[in-house]
C-alpha positions in Angstrom: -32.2 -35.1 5.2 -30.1 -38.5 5.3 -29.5 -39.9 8.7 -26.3 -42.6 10.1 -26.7 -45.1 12.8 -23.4 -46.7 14.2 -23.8 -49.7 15.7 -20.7 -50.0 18.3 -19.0 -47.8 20.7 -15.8 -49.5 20.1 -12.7 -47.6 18.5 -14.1 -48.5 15.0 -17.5 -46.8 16.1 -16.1 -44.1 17.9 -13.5 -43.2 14.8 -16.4 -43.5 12.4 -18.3 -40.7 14.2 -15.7 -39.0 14.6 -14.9 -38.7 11.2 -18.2 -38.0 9.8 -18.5 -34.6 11.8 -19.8 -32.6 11.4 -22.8 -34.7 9.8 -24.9 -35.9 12.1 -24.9 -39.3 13.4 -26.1 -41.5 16.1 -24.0 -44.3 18.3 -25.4 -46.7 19.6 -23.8 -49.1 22.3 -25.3 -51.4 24.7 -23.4 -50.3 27.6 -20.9 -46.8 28.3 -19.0 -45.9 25.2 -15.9 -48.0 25.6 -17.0 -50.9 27.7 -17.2 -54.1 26.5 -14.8 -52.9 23.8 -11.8 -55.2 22.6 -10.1 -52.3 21.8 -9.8 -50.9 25.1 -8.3 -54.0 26.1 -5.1 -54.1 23.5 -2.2 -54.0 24.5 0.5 -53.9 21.5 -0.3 -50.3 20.1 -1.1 -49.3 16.4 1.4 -50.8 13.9 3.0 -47.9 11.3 5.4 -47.3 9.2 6.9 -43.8 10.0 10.1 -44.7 11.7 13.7 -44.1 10.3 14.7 -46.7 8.3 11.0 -48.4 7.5 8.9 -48.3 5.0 5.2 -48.5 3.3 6.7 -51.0 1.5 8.0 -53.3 4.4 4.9 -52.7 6.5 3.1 -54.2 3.4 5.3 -57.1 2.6 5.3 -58.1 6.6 1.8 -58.7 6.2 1.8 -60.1 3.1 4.0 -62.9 4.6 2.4 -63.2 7.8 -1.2 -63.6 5.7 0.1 -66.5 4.5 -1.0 -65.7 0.9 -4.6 -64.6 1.7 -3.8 -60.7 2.2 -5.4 -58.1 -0.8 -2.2 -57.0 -1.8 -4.0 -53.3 -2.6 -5.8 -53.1 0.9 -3.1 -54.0 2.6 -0.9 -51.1 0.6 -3.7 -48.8 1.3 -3.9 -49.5 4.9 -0.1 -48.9 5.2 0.0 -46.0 3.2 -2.5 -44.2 5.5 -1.4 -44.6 8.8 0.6 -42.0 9.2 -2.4 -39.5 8.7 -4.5 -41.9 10.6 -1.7 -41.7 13.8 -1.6 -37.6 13.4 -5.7 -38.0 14.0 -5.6 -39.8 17.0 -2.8 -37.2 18.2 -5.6 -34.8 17.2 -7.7 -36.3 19.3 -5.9 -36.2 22.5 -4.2 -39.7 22.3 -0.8 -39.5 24.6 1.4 -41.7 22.5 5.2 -42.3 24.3 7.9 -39.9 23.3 11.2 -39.8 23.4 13.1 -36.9 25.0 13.6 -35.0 21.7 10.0 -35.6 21.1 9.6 -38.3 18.7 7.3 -41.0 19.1 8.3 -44.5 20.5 8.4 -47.4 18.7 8.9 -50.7 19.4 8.9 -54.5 17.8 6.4 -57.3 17.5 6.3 -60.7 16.3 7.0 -61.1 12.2 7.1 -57.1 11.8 11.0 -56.2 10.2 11.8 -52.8 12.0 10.5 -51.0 14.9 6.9 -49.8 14.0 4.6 -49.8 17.2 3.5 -47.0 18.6 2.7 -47.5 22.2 1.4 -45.5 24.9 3.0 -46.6 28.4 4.7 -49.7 27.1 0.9 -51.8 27.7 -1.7 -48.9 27.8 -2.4 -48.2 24.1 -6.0 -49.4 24.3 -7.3 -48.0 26.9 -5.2 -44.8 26.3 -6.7 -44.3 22.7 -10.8 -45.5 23.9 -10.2 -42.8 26.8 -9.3 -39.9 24.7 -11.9 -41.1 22.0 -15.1 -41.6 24.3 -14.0 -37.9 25.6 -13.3 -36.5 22.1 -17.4 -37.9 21.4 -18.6 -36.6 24.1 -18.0 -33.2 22.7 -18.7 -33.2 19.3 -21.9 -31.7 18.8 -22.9 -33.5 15.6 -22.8 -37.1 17.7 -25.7 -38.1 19.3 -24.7 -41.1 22.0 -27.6 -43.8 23.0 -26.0 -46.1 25.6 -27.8 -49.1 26.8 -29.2 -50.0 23.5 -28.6 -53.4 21.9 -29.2 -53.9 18.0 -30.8 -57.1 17.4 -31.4 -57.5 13.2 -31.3 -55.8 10.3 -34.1 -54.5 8.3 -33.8 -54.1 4.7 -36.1 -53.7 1.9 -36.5 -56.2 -1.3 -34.0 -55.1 -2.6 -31.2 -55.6 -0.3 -31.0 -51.9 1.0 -30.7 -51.8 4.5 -33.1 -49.1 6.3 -32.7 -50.0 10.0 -32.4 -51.9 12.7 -34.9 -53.4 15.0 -33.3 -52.6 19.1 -33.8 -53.6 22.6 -33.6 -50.1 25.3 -31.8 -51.7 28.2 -31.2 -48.7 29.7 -33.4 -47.8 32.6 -34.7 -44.5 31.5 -36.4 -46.3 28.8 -37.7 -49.5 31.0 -36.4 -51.8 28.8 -38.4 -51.5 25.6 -38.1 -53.1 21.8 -38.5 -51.0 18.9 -36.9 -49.9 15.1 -34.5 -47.1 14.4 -34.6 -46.4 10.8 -31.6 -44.6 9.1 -30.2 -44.3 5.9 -26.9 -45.8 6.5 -25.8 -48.0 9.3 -22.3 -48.6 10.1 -22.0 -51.9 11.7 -18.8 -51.9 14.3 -20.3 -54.7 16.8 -16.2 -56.1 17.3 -15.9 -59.7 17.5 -16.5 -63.9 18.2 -13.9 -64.0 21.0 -16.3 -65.0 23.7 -17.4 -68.1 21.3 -14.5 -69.7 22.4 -14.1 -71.0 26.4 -11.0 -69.1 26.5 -10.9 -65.4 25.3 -9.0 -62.7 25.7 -11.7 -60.8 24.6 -14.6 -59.0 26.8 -17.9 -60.6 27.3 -19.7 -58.8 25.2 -17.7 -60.3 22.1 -20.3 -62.9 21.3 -20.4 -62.4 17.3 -23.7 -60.9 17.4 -22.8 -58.6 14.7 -21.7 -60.9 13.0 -24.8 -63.4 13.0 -26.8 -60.0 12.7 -24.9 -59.4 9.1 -25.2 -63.1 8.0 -29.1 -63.0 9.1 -29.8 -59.6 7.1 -28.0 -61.9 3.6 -24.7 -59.8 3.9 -21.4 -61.5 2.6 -19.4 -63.2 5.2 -15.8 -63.6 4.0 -13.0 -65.9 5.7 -14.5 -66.9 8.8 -12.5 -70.1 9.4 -9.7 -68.1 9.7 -9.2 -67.5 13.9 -6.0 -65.8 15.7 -5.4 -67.6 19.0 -2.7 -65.4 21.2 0.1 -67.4 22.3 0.4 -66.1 25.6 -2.7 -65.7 27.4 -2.2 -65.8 31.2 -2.9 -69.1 32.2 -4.8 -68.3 35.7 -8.0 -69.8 35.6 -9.9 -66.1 34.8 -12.0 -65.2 32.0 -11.3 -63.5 30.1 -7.9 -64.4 30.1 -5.4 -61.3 30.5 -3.6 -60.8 27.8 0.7 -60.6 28.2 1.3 -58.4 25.3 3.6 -59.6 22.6 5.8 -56.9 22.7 7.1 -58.3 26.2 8.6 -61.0 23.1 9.6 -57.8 21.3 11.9 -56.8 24.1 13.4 -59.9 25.0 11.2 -62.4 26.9 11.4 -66.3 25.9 9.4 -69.4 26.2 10.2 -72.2 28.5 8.7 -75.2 29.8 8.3 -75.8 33.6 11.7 -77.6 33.6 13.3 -74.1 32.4 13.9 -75.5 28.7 13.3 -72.8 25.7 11.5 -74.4 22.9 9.8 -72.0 20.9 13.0 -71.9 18.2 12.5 -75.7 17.8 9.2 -74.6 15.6 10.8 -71.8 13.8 14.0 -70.0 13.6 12.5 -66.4 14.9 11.7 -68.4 18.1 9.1 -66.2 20.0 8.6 -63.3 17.5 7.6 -66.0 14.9 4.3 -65.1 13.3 1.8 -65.8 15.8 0.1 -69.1 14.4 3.4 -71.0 14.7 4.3 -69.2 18.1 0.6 -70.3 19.4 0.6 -74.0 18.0 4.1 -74.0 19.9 2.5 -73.3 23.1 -0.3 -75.5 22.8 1.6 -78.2 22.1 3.5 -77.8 25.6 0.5 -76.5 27.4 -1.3 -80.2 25.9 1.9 -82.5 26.8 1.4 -80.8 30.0 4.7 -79.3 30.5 3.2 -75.6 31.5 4.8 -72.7 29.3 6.1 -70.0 30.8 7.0 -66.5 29.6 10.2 -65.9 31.3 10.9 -62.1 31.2 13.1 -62.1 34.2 16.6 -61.5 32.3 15.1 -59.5 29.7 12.7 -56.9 31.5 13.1 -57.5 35.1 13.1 -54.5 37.6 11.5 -52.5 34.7 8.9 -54.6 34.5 5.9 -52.7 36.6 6.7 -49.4 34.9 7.3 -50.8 31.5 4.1 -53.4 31.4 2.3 -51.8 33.9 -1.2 -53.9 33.0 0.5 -57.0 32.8 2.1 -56.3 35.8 -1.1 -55.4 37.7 -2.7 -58.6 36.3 0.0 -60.5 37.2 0.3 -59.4 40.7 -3.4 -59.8 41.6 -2.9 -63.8 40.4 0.1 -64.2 42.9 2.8 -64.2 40.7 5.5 -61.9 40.5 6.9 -61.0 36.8 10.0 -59.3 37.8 11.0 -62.6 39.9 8.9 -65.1 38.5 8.1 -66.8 35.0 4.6 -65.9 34.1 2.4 -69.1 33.4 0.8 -69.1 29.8 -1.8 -70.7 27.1 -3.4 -69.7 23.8 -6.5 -67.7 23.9 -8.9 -66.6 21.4 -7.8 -63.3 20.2 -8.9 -62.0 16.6 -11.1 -62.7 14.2 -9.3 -62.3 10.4 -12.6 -63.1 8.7 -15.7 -61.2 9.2 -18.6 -59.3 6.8 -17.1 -59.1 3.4 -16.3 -55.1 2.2 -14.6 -53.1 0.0 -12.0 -50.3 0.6 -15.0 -48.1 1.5 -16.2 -50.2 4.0 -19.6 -50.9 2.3 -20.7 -54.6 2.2 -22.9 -56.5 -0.2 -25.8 -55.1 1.1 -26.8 -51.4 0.0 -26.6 -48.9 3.0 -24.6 -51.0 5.1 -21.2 -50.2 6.0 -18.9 -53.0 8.6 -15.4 -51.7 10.2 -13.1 -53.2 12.9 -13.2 -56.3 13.9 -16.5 -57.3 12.5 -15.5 -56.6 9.0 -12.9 -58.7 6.6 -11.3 -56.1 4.1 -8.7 -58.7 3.4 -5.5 -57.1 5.2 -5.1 -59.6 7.5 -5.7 -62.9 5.2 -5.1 -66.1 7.0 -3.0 -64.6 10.0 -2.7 -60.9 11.3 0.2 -59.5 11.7 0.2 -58.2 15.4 -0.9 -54.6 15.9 -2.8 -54.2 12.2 -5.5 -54.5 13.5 -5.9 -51.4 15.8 -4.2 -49.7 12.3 -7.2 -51.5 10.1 -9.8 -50.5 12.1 -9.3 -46.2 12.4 -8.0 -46.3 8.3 -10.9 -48.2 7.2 -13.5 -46.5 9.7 -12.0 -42.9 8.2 -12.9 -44.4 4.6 -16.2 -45.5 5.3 -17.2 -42.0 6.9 -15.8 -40.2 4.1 -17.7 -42.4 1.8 -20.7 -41.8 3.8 -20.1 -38.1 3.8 -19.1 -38.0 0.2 -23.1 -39.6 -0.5 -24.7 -37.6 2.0 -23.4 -34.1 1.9 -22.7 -32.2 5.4 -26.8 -32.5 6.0 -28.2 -34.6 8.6 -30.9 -35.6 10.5 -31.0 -37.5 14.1 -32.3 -41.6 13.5 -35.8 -41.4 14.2 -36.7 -44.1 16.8 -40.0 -46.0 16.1 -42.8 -48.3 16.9 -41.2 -48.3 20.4 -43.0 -51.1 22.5 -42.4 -53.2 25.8 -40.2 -56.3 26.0 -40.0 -59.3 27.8 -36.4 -59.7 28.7 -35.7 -63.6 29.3 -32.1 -64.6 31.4 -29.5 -66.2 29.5 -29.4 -69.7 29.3 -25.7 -70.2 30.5 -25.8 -74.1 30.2 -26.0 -73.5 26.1 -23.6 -70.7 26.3 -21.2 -73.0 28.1 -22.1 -75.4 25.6 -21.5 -73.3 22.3 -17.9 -72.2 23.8 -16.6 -75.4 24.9 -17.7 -77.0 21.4 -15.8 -74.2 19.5 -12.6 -74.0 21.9 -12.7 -78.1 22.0 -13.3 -78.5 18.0 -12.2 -74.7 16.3 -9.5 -74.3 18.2 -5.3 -74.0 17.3 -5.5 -77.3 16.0 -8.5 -78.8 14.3 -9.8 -82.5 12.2 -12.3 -83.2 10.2 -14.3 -85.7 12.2 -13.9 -83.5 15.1 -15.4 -80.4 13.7 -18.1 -82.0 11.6 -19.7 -83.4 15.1 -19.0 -80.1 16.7 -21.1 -78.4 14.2 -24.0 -80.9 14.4 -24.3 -80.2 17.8 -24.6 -76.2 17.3 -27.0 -76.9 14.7 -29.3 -78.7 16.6 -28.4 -76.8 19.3 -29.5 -73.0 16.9 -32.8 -75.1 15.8 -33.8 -76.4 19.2 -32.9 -72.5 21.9 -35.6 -70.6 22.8 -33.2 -68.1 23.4 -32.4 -64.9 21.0 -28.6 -64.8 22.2 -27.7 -68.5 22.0 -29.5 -68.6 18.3 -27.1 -65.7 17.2 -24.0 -67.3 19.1 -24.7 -70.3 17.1 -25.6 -68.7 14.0 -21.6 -66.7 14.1 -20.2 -70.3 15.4 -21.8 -72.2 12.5 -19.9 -69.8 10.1 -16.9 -70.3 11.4 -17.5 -74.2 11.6 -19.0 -74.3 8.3 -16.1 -72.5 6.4 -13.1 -74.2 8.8 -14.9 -77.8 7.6 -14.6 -76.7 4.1 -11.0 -75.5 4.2 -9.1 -79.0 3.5 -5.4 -77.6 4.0 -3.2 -76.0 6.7 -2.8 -72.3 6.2 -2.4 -69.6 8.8 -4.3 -69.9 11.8 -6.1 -72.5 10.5 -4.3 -76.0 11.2 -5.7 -79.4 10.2 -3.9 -82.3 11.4 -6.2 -84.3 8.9 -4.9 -81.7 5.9 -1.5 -80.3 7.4 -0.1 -79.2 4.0 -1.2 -76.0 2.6 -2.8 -75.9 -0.7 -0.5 -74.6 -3.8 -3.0 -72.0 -4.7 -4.6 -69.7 -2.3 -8.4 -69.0 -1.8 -10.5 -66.9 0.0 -13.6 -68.6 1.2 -17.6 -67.2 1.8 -19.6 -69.0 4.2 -23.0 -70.3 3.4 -25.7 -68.3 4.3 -27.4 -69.6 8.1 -30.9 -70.7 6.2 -28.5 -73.1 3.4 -26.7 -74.6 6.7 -30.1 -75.2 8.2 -31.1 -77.1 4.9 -28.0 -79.2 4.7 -28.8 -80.0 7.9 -31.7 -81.2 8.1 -31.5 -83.5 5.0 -29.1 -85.2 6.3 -29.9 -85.1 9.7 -34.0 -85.2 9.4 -36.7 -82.9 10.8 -36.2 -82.7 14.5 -39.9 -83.4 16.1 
């Protein structure tokens, strides 16, 4: 009998399973289902088209426009097109969405979407809200088998480019930390994403791009990669990972202004602060460089409702000494989202045979060269669905558990944190909202010969995902979506996706031009 390995307890792991009961799988997460999960951290909600007045068709052109001519028209129509049966799942599964009195669900606006289409739970809570009723809904499903505390580290695959496995680390103490190989005949990788490449995140720690690397490492397509969403309004309070001040405070009213009071995001574009979030974040970076320290003002707009309307926000912004309801809230861009990812089709299914990537990890081409905010939460449970159905459809309702082998003791090393400081502070210096040629190509040297030269296992992935995104952002000689060149500021007449080389190809170019290093 055929047997599924997840990789990733995030909402794309967690949806996958959950939708390929009642066949058998297994989960596996490094740490508790749900930590260390992006997805428990958003803030928005889930982007869909079911409210009066909207439409499939307007859902799909806002993306379309916000991809800045990168989007796969049909993905994007398919993605749109399920949501409403993906939003009655996550009802299903015990998700408390807002309501209004007469019962219908809440929706509200974000940046470069044309009607009210969020659905929210608690105004800020959506994430945490959907992981909680998720993890729980796992918990009992027979047919899932949950390993927490165990980290993938490759791929194995046979000649022929059919994945059969992956080789793991045990971390958790029950199995005093042990290597070994869990072979399965599909894997579904949903490791999240490169947020903590970057100095400042808003993502969790754990959001390294090891998946990522892990993909790129096994030969899988890698699709897009340049293409990097920076949130515009990061709270600027020294933490990391930066809290995140959701965009929908924009979508009910709050402004940007400068620390002399002065607006100025409608000096970049005429939507002002629900432009799409590319322009919005070059607009704060811009201040945040001249050194005129953006604000979110929500006073006028939200005030007294703030700490029941935006109750994390509010937590957050109360713990840094600042007072929302009084107060402007101090901002920056932050790494947010990563558009590109391991290639796939509407299936999920990659170039390599038994592999299947969702969420963040995976490009299916919705979200082109920007998303558009709140897609991605909607991408990741319509295309996890698909790739368990697919999976289901090959498999039949027969399982059997991933049989763990060749288990044997490790030799856990501590991180290096100079090179991990080193990696993120070239790629938020070099790959950040605005980029050069002659900037980047040094940046990436340096991660090369950083990758050639680590002894360590988690640096040589870090740089392996950074060097994709460096790679493909070096190639890309225009301005287009998130990905600004002040060398190239035009954008191109004719859109293109990009693929990034593969990791050994980079190592080559490398070292030709660079020489052996002794």
């Amino acid at each position: 009998m055929a047997s599924v390995l997840v990789i990733g307890g995030g909402l794309a792991g967690l949806f996958t399973a959950l939708k390929l009961s009642p066949l058998p799988c297994t989960i596996i997460s490094p740490l508790p289902l749900g930590q260390g999960a992006s997805s428990a951290w958003a803030q928005g909600g889930i982007a869909a088209a079911i409210g009066e007045g909207d439409s499939v068709d307007k859902h799909v052109a806002d993306t379309l426009a916000a991809g800045a001519g990168l989007c796969d028209e049909r993905m994007v129509r398919l993605m749109a097109s399920e949501a409403n049966d993906r939003i009655h799942d996550l009802l299903g599964f015990g998700v408390p969405f807002d309501r209004d009195l007469g019962g219908r669900l809440v929706q509200s606006r974000e940046a470069a979407h044309s009607a009210n289409r969020i659905v929210r739970v608690r105004g800020d809570m959506a994430g945490a809200a959907i992981m909680e009723a998720l993890v729980a809904a796992v918990r009992r499903t027979p047919s899932i088998r949950v390993l927490e505390g165990v980290e993938a580290l490759e791929l194995e695959k046979w000649p022929d480019d059919t994945v059969i496995g992956a080789s793991v680390e045990f971390i958790h103490e029950n199995f005093d930390r042990a290597g070994g190989f869990m072979r399965a005949d599909r894997i579904v990788l949903a490791t999240g994403g490169i947020g903590q490449l970057f100095a400042r995140s808003t993502n969790p720690p754990e959001a390294r791009g090891l998946g990522l690397a892990m993909a790129s490492l096994a030969g899988a397509r890698i699709a897009n990669a340049e293409f990097v969403q920076f949130h515009p309004t990061a709270l600027d309070i020294g933490m990391d990972p930066a809290p995140l001040a959701t965009e929908a405070l924009r979508g009910e009213g709050a402004i940007l202004i400068d620390n002399a009071g002065k607006r100025f995001a409608l000096a970049h574009h005429p939507d002002g602060e629900l432009a799409p979030r590319d322009i919005v974040a070059r607009a704060v970076f811009e201040e945040w460089v001249a050194g005129r320290r953006p604000m979110l003002d929500a006073r006028a707009a939200i005030g007294d409702r703030f700490p029941e309307a935006f109750p994390a926000v509010y937590a957050r912004c109360r713990a840094a000494g600042i007072d929302p309801v009084t107060e402007p809230i101090p901002v920056a861009p932050a790494e947010h989202y990563h558009m590109g990812g391991v290639a796939t089709d509407e299936n999920g299914l990659t170039s390599l045979k038994g592999l299947y990537a969702v969420g963040e990890v995976a490009c299916t081409g919705v979200h082109g060269a920007n998303r558009l905010a709140s897609n991605s939460l909607l991408e990741a449970v319509v295309f996890a669905a698909r790739a368990a159905e697919h999976v289901r459809t090959e498999l039949g309702e027969a399982g059997s558990p991933v049989r763990i082998l060749d288990r044997s003791i490790a030799n856990p090393q501590p991180e290096p944190m100079d090179e991990i400081a080193t990696v993120r502070r070239l790629m938020a210096e070099r790959f950040g909202v605005v980029r050069n040629g002659p900037d980047m190509q040094a940046a990436l040297d340096e991660l090369m010969a950083l990758r050639i030269s680590t002894r360590s296992r988690t640096v040589f992935r870090m740089t392996t995902a950074a060097l994709l995104i460096a790679s493909s952002a070096l190639e890309r000689q225009e301005s287009r979506g998130a990905h600004f060149r002040t060398d190239y500021p035009e954008t191109a007449p004719a859109a293109r996706a990009s693929e990034a080389p593969f990791p050994g190809l980079l190592v080559e170019r490398y070292l030709a031009t660079n020489g052996a290093l002794a």
